[in-house]
VODO-274439 format. One line per 5 residues: number of its first residue (from 1); for each residue x, y, z of C-alpha. Coordinates in Angstrom, 2 decimals. Layout:
! VODO-274439
NUM> X/Y/Z; ...
This chain:
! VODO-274439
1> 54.02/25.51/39.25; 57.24/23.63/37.98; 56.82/25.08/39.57; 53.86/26.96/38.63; 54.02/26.38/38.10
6> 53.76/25.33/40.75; 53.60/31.74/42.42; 54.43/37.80/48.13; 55.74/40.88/48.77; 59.58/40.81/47.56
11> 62.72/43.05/48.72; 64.36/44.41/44.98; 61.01/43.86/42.67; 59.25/45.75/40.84; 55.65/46.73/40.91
16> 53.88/43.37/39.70; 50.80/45.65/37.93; 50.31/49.50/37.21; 47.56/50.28/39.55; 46.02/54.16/38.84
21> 44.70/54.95/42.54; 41.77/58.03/43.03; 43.45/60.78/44.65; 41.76/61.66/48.08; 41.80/64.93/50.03
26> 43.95/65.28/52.74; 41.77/67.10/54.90; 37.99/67.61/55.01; 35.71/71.01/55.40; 33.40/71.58/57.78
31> 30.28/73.46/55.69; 27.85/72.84/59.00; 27.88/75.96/60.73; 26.05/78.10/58.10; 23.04/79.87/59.17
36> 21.56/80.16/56.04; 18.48/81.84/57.17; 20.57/84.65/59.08; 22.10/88.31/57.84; 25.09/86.68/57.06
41> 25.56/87.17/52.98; 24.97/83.65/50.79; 28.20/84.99/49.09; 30.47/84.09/52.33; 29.19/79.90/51.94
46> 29.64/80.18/47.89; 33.14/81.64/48.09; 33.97/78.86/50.47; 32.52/76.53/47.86; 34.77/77.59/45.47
51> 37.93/77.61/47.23; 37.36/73.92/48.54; 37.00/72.88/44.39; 39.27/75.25/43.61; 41.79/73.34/46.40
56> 40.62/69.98/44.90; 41.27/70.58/41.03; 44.69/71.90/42.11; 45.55/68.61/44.20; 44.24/66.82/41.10
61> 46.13/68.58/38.85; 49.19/67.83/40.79; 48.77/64.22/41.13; 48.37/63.83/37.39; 51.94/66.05/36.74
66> 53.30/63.93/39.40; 51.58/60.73/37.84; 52.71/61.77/33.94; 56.47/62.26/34.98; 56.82/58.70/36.46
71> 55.20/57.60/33.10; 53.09/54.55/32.66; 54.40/50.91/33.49; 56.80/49.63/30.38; 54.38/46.15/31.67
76> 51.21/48.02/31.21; 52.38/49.20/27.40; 52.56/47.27/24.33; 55.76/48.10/22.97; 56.42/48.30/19.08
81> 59.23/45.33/18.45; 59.35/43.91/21.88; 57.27/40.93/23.17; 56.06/40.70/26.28; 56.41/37.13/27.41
86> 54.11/35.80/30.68; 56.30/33.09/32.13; 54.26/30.64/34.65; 56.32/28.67/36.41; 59.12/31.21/35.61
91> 60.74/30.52/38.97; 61.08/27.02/38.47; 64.04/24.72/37.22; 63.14/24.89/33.59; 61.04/28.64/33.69
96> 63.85/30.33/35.17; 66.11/28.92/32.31; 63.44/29.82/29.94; 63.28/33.90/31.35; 66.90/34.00/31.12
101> 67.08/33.16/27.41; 64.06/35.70/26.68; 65.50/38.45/28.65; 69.17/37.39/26.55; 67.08/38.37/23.63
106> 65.76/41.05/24.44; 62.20/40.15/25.46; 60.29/41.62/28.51; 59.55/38.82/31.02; 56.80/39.04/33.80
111> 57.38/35.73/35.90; 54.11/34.41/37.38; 54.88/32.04/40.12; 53.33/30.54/43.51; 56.51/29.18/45.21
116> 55.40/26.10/45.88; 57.58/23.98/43.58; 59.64/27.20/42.29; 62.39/29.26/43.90; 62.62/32.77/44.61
121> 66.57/32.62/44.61; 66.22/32.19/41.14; 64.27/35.12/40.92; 66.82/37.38/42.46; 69.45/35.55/40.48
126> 67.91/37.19/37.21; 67.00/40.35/38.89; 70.39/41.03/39.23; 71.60/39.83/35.73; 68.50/42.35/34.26
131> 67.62/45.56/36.56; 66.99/47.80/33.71; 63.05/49.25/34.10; 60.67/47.33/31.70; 63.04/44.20/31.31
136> 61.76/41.48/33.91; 58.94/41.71/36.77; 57.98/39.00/38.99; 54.28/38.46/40.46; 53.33/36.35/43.05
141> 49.86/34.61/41.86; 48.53/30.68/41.88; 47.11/29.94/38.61; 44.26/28.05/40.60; 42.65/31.48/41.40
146> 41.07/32.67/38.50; 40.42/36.06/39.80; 44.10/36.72/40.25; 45.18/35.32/37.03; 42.72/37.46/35.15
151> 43.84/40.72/37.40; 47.74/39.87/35.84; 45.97/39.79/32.76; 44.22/43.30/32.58; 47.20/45.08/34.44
156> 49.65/43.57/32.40; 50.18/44.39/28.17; 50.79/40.28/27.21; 51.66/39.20/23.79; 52.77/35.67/24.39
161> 52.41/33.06/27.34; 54.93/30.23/27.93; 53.06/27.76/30.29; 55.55/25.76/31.88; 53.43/26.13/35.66
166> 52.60/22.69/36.68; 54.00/19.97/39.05; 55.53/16.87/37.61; 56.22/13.93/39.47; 55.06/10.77/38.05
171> 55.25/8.65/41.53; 53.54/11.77/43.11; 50.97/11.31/40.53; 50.02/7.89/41.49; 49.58/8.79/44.76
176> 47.86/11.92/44.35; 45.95/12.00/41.27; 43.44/14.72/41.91; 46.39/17.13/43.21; 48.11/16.33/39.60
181> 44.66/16.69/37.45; 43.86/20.18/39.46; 47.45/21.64/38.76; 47.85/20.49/35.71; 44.32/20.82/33.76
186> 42.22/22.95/35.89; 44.97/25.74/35.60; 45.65/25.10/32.13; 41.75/26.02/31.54; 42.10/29.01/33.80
191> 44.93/30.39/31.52; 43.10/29.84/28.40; 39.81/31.62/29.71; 42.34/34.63/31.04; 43.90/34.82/27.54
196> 40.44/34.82/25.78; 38.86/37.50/28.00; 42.40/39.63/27.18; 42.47/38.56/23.68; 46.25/36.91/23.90
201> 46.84/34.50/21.10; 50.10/33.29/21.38; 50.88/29.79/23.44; 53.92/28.06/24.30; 52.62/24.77/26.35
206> 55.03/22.75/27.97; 53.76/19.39/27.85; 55.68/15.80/28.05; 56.76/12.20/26.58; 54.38/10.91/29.40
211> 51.67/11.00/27.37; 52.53/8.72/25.24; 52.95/6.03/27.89; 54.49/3.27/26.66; 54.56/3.07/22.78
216> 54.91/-0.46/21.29; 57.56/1.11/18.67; 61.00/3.49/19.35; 61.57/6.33/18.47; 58.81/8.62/19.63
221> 57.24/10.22/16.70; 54.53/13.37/17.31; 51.97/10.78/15.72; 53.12/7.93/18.07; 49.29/7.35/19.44
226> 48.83/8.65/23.29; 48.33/6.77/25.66; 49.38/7.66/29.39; 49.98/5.46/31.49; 49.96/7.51/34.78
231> 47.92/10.49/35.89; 51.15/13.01/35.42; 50.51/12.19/31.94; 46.89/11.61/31.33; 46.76/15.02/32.91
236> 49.13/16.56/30.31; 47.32/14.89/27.51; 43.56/16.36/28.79; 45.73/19.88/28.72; 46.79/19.60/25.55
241> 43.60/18.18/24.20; 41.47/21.56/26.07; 44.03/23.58/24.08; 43.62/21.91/20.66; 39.55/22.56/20.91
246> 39.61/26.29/22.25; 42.43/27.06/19.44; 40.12/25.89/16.80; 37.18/28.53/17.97; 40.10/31.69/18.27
251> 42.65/32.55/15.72; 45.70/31.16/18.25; 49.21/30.46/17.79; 50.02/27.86/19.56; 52.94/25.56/19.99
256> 52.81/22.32/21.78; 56.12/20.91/22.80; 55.94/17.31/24.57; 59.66/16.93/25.70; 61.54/14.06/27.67
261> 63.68/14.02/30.36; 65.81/17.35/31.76; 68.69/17.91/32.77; 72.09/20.31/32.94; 72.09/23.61/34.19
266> 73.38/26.84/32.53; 76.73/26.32/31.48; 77.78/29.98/32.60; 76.99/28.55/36.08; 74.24/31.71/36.59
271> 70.46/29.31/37.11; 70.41/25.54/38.02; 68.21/23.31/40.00; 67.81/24.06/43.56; 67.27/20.80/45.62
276> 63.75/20.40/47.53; 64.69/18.41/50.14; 60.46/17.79/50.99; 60.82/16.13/47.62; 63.56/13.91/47.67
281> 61.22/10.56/48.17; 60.41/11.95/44.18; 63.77/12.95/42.94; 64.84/12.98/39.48; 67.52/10.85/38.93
286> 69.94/13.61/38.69; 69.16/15.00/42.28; 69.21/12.02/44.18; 72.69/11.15/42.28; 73.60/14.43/43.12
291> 72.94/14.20/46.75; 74.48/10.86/47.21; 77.75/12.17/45.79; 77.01/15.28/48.01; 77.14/12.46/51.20
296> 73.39/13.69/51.97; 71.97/10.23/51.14; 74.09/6.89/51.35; 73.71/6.21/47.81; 70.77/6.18/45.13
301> 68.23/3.28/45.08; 67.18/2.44/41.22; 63.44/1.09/40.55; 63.60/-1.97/38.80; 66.30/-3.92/36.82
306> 63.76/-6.49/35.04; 62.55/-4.49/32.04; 62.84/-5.26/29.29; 65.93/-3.32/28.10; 69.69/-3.54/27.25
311> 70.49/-3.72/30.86; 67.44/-4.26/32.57; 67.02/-0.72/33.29; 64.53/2.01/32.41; 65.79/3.88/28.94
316> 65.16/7.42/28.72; 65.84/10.59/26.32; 68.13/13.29/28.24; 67.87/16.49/27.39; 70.14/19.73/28.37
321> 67.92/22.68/29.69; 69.25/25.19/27.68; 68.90/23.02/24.40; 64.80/22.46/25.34; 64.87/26.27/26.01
326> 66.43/27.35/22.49; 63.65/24.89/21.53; 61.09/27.48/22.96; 62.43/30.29/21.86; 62.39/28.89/18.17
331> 58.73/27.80/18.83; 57.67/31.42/20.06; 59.79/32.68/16.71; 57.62/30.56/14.43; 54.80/30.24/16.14
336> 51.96/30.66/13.13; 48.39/32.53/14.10; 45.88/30.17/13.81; 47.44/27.19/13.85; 48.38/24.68/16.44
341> 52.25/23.06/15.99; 53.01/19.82/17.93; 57.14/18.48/18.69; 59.22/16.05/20.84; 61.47/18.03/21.98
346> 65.00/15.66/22.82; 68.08/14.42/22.06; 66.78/11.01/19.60; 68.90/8.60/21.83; 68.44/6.60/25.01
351> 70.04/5.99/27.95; 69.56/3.35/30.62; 69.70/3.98/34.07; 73.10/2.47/34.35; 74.19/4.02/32.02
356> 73.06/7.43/33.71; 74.95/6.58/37.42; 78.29/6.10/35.14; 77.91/9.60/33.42; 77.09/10.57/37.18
361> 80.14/9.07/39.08; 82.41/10.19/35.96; 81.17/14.07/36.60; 80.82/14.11/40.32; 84.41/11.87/40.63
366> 82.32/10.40/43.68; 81.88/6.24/43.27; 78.04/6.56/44.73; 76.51/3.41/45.64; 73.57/1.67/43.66
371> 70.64/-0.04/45.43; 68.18/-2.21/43.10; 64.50/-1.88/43.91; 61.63/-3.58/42.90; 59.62/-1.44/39.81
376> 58.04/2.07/40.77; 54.69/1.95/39.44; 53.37/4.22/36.44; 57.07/3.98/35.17; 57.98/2.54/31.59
381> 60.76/0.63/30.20; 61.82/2.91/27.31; 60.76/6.41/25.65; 63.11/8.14/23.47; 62.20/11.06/21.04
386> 62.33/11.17/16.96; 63.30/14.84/16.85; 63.65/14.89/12.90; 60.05/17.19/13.01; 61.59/20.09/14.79
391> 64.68/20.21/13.27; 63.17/19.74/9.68; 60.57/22.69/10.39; 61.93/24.63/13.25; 65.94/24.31/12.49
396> 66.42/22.83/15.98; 68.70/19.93/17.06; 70.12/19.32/20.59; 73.97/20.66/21.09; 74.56/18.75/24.16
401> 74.49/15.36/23.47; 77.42/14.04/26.04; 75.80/12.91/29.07; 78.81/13.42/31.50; 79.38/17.25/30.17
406> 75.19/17.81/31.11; 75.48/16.57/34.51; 78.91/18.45/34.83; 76.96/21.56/34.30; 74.53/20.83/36.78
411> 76.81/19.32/39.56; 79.39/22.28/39.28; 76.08/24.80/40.29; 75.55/22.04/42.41; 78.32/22.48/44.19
416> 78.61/26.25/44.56; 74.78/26.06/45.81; 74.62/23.07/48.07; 71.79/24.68/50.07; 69.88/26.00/46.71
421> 69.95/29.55/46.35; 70.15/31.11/49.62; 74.01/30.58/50.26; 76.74/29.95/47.12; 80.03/28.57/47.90
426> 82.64/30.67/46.59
């Protein structure tokens, strides 16, 4: 899941699901040495009887005082003017940004995660900033196990879903499509079927500029025609396309939200993006320029410097996290039953690749070294958004449009985390 996402017992938690377990008698009674045919009067086996359901209700009777005090799980109970948001993928980069703008607002947050491309650091991180009861739960589940994901479901009171699970690599993509179309579109389905057994009808789907692939004409509109170029993408689009047909047999709200390329980290320094140092043949831009100016890499190699562009250099649309999670928090806001809303979420200008390592070496003050490579395939020479739909019908416009101030935020929680989560530099 993004780490649903790409999901465990945890130290600090709290209970993932109200469970109601049978109560069960501490000790048994022996009824076998009764002689019924003998002098001794029927009334002596009754009166035992009795006192052994007499013993029962009372133990019964205590566990449901003792049950009715602790109260039922604030998860387990729909509660007038609070939304209950499902987070997958909540413990990833852009989830765990996500869950600590929801919980800001006063939402309750259940994060479902796997690990696997999330971090439980993150976790802990917003455990801290949030230990009231009823504000923020985390679950360990993998959205590939349908059984699970429909137990979260039933044991949990859900009003709205933000489905950011899913890992997102394009180069990984290419060289593991079936991985990508089983995260991605298999897991999708499996939280649509959950949320029509549970009758849920509120989406947030994070989807992406990849499927577009590469449009003839810049910017980006949401009516640019889609066609993905790589299976990241074409995975995405198959999502959003399984979403689109279900929503027109249920009365959903659903918001689609295809966004480009992430980056930054919250500016109070609280969340950012823990390396993965198993992914680093994959890196984002950002992390590998991060880790060159960190000296963990001699410098960053760039994929190709023939396109077709300014420069020669891939153009992209760079987006602050917290601006593309104000974005979802708008979306949930206006979300409209039984329709389905489509935006780009980004800034509506591009930057090359060049242009990126400058805004890099300005905000690190390290001089990292550039290698050219040949072209990475599935890669495309320019996407950049038309946001004028989702600020004309959603009042939403990116605030952090300096590049060098977006990797700032992200290299300063760079630099107090060097090791991700588990150690901060003070």
């Amino acid at each position: 899941m993004g780490s649903l996402g790409s999901a465990m017992p945890t130290s600090g938690t709290s209970s993932p699901f109200f469970r109601r377990r049978s109560p069960r008698l501490s000790r048994t009674y022996n009824f076998g040495g009764v002689d019924c045919a003998s002098m001794q009067p029927r009334l002596y086996f009754v009166g035992k009887v009795l006192l052994a359901v007499l013993f029962t209700a009372f133990c019964m009777s205590a566990l449901r005082q003792t049950s009715s005090l602790a109260g039922p799980s604030k998860f387990a109970t729909h509660e007038r003017g609070v939304t209950h948001v499902l987070v997958t993928g909540g413990a990833g980069f852009i989830g765990s940004h996500a869950a600590l703008r929801l919980l800001e607002d006063g939402h309750r947050v259940t994060i479902l995660d796997n690990l696997s491309r999330g971090n439980m650091g993150a976790v802990e991180q917003l455990q801290a900033l949030f230990p009231e009861p009823g504000r923020l739960q985390f679950v360990y589940g993998d959205l590939g196990d349908s059984k699970r994901v429909n137990e979260i479901f039933e044991q949990n009171a859900i009003d709205a879903v933000m489905h950011f699970a899913a890992i997102a690599y394009v180069s990984e993509s290419m060289a593991d499509p079936l991985r990508y179309y089983h995260n991605i579109t298999f897991n999708t389905l499996t939280v649509l079927e959950a949320m029509k057994t549970h009758g849920v009808k509120k989406l947030i789907y994070s989807s992406t500029c990849a499927t577009y692939g590469e449009p003839e004409k810049m910017p980006i509109t949401e009516n640019t025609p889609q066609v993905p170029i790589n299976p990241y993408g074409k995975a995405k689009k198959m999502s959003e396309d399984l979403i689109k047909d279900f929503a027109t047999t249920a009365d959903l709200s659903v918001m689609i939200l295809r966004y480009f390329n992430v980056i930054g980290s919250d500016p109070k320094g609280r969340l950012g993006e823990a390396p993965r140092p198993e992914l680093r043949k994959h890196a984002r831009i950002s992390g590998a320029c991060f880790d060159a100016a960190a000296g963990i890499i001699p410098g960053i190699q760039v994929r190709g410097q023939d396109y077709n562009t300014s420069d020669g250099t891939c153009i992209r649309d760079y987006i602050h996290v917290t601006d593309l999670v104000d974005a979802h928090v708008k979306a949930l806001d206006k979300a409209e039953m039984g329709k389905v809303s489509i935006y780009n979420v980004g800034t509506g200008k591009g930057s090359s690749v060049k242009e990126f390592v400058e805004a890099c070496r300005f905000a690190t003050g390290v001089n990292v070294t550039v290698t050219m490579l040949d072209r990475r395939p599935g890669d495309y020479a320019e996407v950049y958004s038309d946001p004028s739909k989702i600020q004309r019908e959603l009042n939403w416009s990116a605030q952090h449009l300096d590049l060098r101030e977006s990797l700032a935020d992200a290299w300063r929680w760079r630099k107090r985390h060097p090791d991700g989560y588990s150690v901060a530099m003070i």
